[in-house]
C-alpha positions as CSV (number, residue, x, y, z in Angstrom):
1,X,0.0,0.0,0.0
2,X,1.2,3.5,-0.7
3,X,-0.4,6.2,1.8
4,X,0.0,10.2,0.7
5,X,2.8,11.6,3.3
6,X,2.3,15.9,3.5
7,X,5.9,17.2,4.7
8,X,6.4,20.3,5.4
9,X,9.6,22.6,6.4
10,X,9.6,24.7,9.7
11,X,12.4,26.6,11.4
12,X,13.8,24.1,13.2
13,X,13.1,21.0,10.6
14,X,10.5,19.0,9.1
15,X,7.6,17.5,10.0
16,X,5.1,14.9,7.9
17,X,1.7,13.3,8.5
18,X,-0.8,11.2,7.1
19,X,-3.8,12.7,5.8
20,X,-5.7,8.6,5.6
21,X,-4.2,8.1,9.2
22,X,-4.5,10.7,11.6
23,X,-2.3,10.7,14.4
24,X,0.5,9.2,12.3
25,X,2.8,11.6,12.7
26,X,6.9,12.4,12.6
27,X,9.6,15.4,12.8
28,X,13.1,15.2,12.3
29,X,15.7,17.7,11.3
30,X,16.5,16.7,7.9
31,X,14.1,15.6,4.9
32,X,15.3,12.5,4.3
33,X,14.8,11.3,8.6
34,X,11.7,12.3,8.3
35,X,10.8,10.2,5.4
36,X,12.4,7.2,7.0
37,X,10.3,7.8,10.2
38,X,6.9,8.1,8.6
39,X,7.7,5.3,7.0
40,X,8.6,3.5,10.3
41,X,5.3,5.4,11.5
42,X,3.1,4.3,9.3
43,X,4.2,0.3,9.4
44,X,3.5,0.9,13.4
45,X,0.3,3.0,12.9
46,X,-1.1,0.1,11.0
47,X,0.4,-2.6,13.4
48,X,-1.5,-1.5,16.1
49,X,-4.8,-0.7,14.2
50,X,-4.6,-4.5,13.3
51,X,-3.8,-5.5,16.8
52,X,-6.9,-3.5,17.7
53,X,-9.3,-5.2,15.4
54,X,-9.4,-1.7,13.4
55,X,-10.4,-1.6,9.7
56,X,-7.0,-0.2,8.0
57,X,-8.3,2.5,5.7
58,X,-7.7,2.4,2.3
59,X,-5.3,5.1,1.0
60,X,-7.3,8.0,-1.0
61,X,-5.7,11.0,-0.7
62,X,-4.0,12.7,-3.5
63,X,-1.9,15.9,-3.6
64,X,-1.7,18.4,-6.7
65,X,-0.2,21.8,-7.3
66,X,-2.5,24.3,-8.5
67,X,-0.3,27.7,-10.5
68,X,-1.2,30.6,-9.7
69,X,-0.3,34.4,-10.7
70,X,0.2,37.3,-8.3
């Protein structure tokens, strides 16, 4: 499965989340740790849905850039 990861650069690093699994969640201080803990996120996000009986939700979220002129 492929899930849609949002990252997004702040002062002090990055953060990323899940839009299909909220609550999955990760910051690091590069781009490329944070990509490698969602990824670890997500595998124990979905883990412990399972262990809880949970449905896993099926990824549907897509991401586009929209132009625009100022």
């Amino acid at each position: 499965m492929e899930y849609m990861v949002v990252i997004e650069r702040g002062e002090d690093g990055y953060g990323a989340y899940v839009p299909d699994l909220p609550g999955c969640v990760a910051v690091a201080d590069t781009k490329d740790e944070v990509l490698t803990l969602i990824q670890e996120a997500i595998v124990l996000h979905l883990e412990l849905m399972q262990e809880d009986g949970l449905p896993i939700p099926t990824p549907h979220s897509v991401s586009e850039y929209v132009a625009v002129a100022l």
